[in-house]
N, CA, C and O atoms as CSV, one atom per row, in Angstrom:
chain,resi,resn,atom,element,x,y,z
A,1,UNK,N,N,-62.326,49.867,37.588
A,1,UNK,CA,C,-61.808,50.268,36.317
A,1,UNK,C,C,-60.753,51.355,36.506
A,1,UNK,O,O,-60.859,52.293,37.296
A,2,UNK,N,N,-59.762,51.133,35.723
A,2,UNK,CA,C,-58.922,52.432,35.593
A,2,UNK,C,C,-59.434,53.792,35.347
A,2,UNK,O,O,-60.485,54.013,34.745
A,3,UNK,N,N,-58.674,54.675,35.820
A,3,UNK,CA,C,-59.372,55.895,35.669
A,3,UNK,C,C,-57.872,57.276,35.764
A,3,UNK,O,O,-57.048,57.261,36.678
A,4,UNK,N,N,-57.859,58.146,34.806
A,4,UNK,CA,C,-57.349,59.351,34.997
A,4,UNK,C,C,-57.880,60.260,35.018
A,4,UNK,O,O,-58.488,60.401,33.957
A,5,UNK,N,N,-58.059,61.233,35.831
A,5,UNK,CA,C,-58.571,62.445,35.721
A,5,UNK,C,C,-57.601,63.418,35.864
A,5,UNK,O,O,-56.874,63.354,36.855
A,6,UNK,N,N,-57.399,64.637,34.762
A,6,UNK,CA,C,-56.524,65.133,35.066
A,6,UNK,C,C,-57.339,66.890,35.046
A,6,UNK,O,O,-58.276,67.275,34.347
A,7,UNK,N,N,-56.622,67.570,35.984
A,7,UNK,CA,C,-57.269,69.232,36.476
A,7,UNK,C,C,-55.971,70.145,36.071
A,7,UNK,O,O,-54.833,69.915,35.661
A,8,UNK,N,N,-56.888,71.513,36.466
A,8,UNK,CA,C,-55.835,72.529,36.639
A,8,UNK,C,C,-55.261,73.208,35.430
A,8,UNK,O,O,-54.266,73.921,35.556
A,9,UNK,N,N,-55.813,73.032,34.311
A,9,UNK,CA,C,-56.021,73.606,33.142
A,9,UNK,C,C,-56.617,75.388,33.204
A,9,UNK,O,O,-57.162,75.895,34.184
A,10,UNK,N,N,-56.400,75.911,32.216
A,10,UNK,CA,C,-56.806,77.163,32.172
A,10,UNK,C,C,-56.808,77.978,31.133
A,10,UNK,O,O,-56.447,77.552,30.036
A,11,UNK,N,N,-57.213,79.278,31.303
A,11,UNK,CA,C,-56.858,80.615,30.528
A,11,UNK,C,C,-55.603,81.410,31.110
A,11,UNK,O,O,-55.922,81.902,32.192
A,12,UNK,N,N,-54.170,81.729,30.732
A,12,UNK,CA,C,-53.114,82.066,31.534
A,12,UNK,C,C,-52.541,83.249,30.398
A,12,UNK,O,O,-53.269,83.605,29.472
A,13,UNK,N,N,-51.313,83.743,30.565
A,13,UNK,CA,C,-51.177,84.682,29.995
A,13,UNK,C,C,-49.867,84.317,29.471
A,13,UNK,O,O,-49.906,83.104,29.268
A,14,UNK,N,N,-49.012,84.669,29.234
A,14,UNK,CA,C,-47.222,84.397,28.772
A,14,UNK,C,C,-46.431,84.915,30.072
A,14,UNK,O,O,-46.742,86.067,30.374
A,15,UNK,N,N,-45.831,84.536,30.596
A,15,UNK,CA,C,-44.947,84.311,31.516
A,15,UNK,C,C,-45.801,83.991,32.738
A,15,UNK,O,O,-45.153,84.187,33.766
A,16,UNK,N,N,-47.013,83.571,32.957
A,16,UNK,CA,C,-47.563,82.813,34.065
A,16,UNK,C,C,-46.941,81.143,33.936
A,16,UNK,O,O,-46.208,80.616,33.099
A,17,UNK,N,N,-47.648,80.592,35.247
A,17,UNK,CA,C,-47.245,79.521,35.738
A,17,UNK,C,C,-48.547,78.938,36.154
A,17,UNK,O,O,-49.218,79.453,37.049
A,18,UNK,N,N,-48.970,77.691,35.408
A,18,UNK,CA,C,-50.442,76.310,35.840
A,18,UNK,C,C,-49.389,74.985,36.550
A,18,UNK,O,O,-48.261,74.503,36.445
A,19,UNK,N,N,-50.252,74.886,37.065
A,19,UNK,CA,C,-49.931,73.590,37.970
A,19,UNK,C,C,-50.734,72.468,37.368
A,19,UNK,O,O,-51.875,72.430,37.829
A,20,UNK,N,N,-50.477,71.582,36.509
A,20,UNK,CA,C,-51.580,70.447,36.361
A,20,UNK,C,C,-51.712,69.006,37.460
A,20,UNK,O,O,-50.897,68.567,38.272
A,21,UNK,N,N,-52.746,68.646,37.177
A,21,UNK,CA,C,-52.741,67.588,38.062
A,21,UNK,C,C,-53.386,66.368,37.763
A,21,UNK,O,O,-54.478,66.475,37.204
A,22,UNK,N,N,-52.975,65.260,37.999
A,22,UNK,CA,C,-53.604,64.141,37.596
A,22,UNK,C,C,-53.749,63.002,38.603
A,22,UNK,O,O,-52.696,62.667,39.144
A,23,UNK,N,N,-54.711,62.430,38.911
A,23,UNK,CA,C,-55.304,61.648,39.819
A,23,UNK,C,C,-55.774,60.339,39.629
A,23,UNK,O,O,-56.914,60.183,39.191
A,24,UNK,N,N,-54.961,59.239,39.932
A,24,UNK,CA,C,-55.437,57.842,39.245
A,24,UNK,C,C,-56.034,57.172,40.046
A,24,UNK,O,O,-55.992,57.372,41.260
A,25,UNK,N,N,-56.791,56.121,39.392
A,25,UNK,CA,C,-57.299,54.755,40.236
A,25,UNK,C,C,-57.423,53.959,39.452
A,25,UNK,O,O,-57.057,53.948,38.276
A,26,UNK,N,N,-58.217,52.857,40.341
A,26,UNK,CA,C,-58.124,51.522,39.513
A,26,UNK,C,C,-56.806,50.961,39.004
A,26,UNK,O,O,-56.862,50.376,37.923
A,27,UNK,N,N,-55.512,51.055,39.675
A,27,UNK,CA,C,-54.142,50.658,39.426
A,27,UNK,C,C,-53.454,50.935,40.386
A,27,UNK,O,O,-53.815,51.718,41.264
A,28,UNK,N,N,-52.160,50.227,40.364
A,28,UNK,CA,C,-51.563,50.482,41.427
A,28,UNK,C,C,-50.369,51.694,40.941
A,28,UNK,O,O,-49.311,51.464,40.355
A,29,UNK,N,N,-50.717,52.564,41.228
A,29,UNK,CA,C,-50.099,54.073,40.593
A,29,UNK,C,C,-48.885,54.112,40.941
A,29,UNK,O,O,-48.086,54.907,40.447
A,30,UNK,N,N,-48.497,52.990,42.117
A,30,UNK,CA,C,-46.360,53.792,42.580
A,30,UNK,C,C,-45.688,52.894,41.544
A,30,UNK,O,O,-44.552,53.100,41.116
A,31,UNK,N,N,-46.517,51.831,41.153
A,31,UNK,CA,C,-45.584,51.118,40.113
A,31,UNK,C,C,-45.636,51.013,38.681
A,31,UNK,O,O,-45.051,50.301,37.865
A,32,UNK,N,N,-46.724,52.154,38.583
A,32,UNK,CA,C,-46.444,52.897,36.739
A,32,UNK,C,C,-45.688,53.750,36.222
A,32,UNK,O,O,-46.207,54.865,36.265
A,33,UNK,N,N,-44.902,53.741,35.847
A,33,UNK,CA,C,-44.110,55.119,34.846
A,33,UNK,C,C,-45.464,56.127,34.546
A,33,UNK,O,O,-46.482,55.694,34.004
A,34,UNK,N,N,-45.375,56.889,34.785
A,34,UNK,CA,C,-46.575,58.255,34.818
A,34,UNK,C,C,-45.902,59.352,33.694
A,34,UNK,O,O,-44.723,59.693,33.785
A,35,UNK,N,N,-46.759,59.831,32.681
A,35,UNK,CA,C,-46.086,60.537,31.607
A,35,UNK,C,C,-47.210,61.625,31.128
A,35,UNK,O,O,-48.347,61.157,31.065
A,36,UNK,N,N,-47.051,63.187,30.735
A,36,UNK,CA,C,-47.456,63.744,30.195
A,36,UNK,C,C,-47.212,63.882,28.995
A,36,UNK,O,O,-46.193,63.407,28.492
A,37,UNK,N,N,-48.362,64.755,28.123
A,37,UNK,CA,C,-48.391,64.458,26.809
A,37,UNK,C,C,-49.269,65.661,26.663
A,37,UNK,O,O,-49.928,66.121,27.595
A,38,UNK,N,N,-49.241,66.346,24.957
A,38,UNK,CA,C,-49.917,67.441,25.304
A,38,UNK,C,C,-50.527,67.687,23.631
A,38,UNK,O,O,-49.613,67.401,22.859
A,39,UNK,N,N,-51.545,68.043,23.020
A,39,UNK,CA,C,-52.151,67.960,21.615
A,39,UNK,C,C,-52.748,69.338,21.351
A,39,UNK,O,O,-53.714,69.749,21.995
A,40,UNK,N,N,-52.242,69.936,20.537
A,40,UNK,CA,C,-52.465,71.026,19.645
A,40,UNK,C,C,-53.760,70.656,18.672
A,40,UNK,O,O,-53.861,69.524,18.200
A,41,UNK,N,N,-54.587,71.527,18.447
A,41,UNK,CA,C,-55.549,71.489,17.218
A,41,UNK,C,C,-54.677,70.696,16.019
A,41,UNK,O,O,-53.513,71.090,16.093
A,42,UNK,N,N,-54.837,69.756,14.988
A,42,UNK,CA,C,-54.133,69.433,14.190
A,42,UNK,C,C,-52.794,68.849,14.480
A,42,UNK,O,O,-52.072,68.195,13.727
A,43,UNK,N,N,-52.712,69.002,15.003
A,43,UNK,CA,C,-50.830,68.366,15.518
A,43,UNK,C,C,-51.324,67.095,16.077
A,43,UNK,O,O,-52.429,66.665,16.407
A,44,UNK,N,N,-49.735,66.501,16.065
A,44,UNK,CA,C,-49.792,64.911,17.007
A,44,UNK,C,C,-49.819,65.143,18.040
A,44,UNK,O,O,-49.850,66.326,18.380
A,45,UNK,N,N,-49.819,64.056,19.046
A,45,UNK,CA,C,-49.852,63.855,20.235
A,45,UNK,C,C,-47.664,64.297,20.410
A,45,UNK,O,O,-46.697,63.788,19.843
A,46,UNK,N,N,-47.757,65.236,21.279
A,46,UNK,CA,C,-46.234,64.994,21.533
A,46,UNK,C,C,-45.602,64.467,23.315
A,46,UNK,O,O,-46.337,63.977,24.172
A,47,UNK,N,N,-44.480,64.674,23.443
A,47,UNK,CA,C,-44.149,64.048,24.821
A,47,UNK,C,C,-43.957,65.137,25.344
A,47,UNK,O,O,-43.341,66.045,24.786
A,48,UNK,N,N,-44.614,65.229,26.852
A,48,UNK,CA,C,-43.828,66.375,27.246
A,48,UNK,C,C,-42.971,66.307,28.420
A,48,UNK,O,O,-41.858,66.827,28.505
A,49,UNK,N,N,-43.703,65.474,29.527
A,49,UNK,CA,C,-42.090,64.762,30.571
A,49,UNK,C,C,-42.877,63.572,31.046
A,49,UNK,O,O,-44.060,63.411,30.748
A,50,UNK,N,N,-42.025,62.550,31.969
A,50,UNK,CA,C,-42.422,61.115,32.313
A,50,UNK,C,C,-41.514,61.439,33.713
A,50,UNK,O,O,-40.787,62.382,34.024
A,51,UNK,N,N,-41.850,60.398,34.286
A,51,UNK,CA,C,-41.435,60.722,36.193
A,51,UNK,C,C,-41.370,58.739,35.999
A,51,UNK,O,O,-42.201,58.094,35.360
A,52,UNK,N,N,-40.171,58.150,36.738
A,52,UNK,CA,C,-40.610,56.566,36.735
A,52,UNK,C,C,-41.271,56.325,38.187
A,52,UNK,O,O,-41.625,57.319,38.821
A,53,UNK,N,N,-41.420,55.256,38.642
A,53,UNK,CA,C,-42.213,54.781,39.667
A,53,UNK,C,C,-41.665,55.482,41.352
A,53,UNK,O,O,-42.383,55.905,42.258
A,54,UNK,N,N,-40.275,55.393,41.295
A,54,UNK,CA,C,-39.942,56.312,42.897
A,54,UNK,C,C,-40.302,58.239,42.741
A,54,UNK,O,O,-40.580,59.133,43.541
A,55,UNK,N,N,-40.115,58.153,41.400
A,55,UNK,CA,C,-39.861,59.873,41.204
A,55,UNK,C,C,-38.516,60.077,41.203
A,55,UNK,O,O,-38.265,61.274,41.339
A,56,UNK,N,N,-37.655,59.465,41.115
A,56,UNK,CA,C,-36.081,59.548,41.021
A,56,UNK,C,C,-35.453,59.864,39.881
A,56,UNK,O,O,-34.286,60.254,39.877
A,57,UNK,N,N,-36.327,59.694,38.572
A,57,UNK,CA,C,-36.101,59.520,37.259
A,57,UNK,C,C,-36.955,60.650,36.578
A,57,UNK,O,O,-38.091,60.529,37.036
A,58,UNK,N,N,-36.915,61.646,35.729
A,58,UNK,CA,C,-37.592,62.177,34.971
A,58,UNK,C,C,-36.750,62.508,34.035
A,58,UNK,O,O,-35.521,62.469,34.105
A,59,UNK,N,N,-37.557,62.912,32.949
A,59,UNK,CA,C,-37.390,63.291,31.899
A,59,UNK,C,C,-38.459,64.089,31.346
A,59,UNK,O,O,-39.648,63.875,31.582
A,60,UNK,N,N,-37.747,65.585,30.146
A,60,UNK,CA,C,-38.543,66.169,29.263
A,60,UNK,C,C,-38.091,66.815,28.046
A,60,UNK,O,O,-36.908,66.968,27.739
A,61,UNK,N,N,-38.927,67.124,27.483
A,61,UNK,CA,C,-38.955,67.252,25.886
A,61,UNK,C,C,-38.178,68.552,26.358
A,61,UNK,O,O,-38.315,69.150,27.426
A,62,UNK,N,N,-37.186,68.894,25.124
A,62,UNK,CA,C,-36.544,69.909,24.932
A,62,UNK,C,C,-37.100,71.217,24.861
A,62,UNK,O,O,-36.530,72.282,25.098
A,63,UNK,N,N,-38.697,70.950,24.385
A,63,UNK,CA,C,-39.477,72.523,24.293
A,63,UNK,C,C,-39.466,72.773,25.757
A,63,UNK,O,O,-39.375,73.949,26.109
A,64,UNK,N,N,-39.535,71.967,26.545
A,64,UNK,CA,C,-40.428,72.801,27.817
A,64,UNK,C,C,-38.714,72.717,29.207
A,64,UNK,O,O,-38.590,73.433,30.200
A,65,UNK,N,N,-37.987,71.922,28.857
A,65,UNK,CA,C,-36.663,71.580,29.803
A,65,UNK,C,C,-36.544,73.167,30.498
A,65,UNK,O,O,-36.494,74.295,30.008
A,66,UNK,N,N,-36.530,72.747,31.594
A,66,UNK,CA,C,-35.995,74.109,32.263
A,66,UNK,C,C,-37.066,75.096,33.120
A,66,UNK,O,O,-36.838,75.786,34.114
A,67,UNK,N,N,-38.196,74.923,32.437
A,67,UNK,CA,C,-39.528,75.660,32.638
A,67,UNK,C,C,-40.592,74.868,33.029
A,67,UNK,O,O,-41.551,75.616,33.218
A,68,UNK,N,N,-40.869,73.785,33.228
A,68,UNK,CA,C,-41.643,72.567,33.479
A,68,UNK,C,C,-40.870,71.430,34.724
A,68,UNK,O,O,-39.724,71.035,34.938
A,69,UNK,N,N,-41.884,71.263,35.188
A,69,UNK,CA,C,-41.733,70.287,36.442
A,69,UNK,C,C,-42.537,69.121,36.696
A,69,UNK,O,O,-43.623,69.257,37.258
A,70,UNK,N,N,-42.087,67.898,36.312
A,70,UNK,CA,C,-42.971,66.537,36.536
A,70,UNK,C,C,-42.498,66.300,38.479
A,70,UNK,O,O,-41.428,66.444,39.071
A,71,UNK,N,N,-43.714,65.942,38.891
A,71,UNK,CA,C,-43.516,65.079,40.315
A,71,UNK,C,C,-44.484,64.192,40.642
A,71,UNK,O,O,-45.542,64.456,40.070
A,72,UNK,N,N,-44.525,63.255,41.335
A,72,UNK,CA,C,-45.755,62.247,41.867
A,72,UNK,C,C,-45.626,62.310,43.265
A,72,UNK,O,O,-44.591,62.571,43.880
A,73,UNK,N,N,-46.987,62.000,43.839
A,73,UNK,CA,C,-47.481,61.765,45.453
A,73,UNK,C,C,-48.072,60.493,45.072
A,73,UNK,O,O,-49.179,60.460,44.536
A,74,UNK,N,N,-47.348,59.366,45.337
A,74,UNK,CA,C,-47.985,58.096,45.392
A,74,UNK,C,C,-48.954,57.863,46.260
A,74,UNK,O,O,-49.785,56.956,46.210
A,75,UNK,N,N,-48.816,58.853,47.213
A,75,UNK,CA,C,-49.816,58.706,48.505
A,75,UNK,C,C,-51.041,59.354,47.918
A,75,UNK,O,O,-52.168,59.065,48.320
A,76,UNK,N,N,-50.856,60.077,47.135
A,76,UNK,CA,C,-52.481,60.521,46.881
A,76,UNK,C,C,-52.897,60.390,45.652
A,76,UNK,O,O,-53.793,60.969,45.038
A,77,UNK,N,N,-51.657,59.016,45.149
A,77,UNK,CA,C,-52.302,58.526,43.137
A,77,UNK,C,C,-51.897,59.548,42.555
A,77,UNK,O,O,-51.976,59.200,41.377
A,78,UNK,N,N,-51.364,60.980,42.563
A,78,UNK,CA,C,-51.596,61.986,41.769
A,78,UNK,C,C,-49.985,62.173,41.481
A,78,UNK,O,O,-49.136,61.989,42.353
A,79,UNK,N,N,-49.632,62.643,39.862
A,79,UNK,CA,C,-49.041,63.325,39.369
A,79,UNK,C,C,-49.199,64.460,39.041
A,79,UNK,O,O,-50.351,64.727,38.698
A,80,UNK,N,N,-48.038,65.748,38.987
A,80,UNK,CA,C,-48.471,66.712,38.996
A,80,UNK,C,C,-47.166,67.012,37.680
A,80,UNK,O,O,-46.233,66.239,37.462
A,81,UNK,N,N,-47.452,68.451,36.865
A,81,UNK,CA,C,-46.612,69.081,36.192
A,81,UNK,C,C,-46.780,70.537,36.344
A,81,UNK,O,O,-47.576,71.317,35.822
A,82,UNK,N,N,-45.780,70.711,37.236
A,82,UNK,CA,C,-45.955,72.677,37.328
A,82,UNK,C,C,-45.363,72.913,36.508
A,82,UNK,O,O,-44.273,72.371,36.322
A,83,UNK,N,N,-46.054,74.142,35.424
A,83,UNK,CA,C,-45.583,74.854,34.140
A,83,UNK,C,C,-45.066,76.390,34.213
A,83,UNK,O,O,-45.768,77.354,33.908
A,84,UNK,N,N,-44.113,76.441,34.537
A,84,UNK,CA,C,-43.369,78.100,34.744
A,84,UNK,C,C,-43.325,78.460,33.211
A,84,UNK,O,O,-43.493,77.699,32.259
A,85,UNK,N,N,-43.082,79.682,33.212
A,85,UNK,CA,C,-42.830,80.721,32.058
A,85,UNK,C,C,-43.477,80.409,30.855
A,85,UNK,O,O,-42.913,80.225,29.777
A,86,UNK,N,N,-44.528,80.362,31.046
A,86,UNK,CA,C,-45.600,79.760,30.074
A,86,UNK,C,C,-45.574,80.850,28.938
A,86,UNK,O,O,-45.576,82.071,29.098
A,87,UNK,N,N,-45.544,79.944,27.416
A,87,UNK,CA,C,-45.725,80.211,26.312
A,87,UNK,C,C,-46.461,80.330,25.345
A,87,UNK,O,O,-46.807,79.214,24.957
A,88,UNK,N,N,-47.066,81.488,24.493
A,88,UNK,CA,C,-48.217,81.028,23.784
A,88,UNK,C,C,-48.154,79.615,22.870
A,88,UNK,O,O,-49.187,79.083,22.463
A,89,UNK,N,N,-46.878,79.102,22.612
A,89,UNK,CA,C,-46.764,77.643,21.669
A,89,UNK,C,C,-46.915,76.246,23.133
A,89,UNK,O,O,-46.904,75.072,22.763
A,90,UNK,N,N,-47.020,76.498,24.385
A,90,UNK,CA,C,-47.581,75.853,25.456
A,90,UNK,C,C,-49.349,75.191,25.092
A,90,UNK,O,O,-50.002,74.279,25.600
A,91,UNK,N,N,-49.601,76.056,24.118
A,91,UNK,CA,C,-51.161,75.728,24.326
A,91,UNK,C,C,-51.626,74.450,23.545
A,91,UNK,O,O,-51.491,74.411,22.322
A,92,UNK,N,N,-52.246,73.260,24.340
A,92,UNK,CA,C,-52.903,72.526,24.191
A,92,UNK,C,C,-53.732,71.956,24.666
A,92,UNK,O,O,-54.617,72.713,25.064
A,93,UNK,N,N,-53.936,70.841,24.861
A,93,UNK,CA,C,-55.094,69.748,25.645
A,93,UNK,C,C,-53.421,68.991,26.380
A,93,UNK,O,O,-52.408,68.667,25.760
A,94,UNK,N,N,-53.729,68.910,28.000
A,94,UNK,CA,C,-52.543,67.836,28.088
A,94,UNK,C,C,-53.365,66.864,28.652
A,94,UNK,O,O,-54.536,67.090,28.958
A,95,UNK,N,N,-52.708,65.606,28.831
A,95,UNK,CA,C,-53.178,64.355,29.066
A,95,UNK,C,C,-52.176,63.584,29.818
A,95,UNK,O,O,-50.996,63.438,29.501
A,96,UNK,N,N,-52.683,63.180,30.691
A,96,UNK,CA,C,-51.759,62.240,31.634
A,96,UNK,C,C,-51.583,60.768,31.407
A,96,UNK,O,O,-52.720,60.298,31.455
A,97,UNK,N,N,-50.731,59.823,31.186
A,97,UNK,CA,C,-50.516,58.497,30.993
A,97,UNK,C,C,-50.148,57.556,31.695
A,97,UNK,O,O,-49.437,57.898,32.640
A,98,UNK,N,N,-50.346,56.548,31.608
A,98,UNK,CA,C,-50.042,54.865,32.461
A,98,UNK,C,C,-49.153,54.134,31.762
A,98,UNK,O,O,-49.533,53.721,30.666
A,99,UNK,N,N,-48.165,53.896,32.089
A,99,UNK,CA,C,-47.477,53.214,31.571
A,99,UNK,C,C,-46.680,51.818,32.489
A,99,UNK,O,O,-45.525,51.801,32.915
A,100,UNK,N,N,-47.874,50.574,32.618
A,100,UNK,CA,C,-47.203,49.739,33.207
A,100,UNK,C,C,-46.241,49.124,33.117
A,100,UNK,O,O,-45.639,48.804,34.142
A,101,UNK,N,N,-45.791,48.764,31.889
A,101,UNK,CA,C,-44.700,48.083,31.201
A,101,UNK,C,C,-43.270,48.430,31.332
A,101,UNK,O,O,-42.328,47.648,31.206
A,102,UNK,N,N,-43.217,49.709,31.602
A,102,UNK,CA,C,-41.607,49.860,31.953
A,102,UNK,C,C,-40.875,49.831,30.782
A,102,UNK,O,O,-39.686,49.515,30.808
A,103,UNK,N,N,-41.643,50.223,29.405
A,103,UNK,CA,C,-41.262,49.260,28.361
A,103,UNK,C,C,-39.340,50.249,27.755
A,103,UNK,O,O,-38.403,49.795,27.099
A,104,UNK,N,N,-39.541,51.582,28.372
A,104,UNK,CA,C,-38.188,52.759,28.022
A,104,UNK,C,C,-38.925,53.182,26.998
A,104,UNK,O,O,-39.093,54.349,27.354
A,105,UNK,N,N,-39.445,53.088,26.059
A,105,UNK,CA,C,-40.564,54.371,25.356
A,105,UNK,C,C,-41.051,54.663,25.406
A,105,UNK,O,O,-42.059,54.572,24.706
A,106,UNK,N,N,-40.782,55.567,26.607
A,106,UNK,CA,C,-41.791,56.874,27.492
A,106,UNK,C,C,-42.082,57.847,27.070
A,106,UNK,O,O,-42.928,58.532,27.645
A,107,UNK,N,N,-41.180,58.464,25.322
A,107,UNK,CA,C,-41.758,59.456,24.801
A,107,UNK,C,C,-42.715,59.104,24.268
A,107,UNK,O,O,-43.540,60.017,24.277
A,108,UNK,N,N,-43.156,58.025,23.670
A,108,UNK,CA,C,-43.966,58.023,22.693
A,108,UNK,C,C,-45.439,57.149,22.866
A,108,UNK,O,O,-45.407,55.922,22.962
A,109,UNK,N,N,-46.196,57.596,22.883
A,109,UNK,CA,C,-47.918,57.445,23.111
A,109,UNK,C,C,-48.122,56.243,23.119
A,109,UNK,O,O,-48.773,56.050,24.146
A,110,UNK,N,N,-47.948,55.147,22.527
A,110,UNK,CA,C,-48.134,54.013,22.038
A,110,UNK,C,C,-47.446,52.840,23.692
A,110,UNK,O,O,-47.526,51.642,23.964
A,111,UNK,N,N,-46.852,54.020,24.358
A,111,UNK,CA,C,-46.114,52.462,25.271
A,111,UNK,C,C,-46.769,52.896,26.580
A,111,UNK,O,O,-46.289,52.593,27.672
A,112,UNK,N,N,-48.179,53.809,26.393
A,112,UNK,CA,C,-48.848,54.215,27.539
A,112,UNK,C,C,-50.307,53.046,27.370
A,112,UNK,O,O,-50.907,52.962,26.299
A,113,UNK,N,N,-50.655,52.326,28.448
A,113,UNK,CA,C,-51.698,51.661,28.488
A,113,UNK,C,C,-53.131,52.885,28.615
A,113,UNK,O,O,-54.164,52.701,27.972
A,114,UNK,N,N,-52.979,53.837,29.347
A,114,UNK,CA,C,-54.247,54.331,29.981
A,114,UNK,C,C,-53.714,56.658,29.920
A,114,UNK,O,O,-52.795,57.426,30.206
A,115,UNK,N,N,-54.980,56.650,29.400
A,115,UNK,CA,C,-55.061,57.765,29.201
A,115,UNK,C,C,-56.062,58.857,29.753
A,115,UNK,O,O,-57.250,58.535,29.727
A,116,UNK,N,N,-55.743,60.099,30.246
A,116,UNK,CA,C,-57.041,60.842,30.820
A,116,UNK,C,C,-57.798,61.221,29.576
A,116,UNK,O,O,-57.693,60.695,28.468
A,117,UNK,N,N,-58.561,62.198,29.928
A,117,UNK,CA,C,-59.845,62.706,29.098
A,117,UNK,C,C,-59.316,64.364,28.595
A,117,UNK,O,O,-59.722,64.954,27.594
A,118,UNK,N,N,-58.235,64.918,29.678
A,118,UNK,CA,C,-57.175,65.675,28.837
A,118,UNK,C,C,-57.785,67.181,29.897
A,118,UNK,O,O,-58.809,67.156,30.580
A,119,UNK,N,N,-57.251,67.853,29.824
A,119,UNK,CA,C,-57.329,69.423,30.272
A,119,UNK,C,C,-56.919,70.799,29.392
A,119,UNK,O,O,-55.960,70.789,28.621
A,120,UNK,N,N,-57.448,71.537,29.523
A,120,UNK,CA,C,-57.217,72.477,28.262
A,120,UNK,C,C,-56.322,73.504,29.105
A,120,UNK,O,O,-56.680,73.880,30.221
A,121,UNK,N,N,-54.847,74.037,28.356
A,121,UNK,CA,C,-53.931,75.000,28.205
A,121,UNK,C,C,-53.884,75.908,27.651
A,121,UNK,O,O,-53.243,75.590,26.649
A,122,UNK,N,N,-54.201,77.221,27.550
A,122,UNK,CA,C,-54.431,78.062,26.707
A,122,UNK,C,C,-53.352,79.403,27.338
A,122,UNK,O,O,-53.298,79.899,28.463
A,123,UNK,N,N,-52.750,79.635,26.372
A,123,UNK,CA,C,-51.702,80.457,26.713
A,123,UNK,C,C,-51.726,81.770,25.604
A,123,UNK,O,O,-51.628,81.693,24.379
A,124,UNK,N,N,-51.951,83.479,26.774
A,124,UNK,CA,C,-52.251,84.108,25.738
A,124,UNK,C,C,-51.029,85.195,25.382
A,124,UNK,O,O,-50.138,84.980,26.204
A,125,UNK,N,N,-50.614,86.337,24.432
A,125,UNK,CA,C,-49.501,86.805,24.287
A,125,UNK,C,C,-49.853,88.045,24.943
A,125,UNK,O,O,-49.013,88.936,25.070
């Protein structure tokens, strides 16, 4: 069965830096588009960056551009997002995604097949 597990969540402060991490199986992970995503109490699900299958390709949401880092180790299934200059509006649950399809709507939740169980971000002022 498919599986995400994603780590490395925390209690951090404003201008620290978390490393998240996410670890797949049950798929063949170098040939999914891999995407983070991140949920506030009450809020939607939003995008926060996507990496395509070499790692040659990324992309991210305008909140975090500049301060955030998507990468993958196909060799060890895992995607990672290092989070520099962390913000108290940073804080959520993030969640890592599968996206076999290749479908180009990588921002949006709906074109991800497989989802983790999420990690908590908590960012304080």
């Amino acid at each position: 069965q498919v599986q995400l597990v994603e780590s490395g969540g925390g209690l951090v402060q404003a201008g620290d830096s978390l490393r998240l991490s996410c670890v797949a199986s049950g798929l063949p992970f170098s040939s999914y588009v891999m995407g983070w995503f991140r949920q506030a109490p009450g809020k939607e699900r939003e995008f926060v960056s996507a990496i395509n299958w070499s790692g040659g390709r990324t992309s991210y949401a305008d909140s975090v551009k500049g301060r955030f880092t998507i990468s993958r180790d196909n060799a060890k299934n895992t995607v990672y997002l290092l989070m520099n200059s962390l913000k108290p509006e940073d804080t959520a649950d993030y969640y890592c995604a599968a996206d076999p399809s290749n479908s180009g709507y990588y921002t949006r939740p709906y074109a991800y097949a497989y989802w983790g169980q999420g990690t908590q971000v908590t960012v304080s002022s």
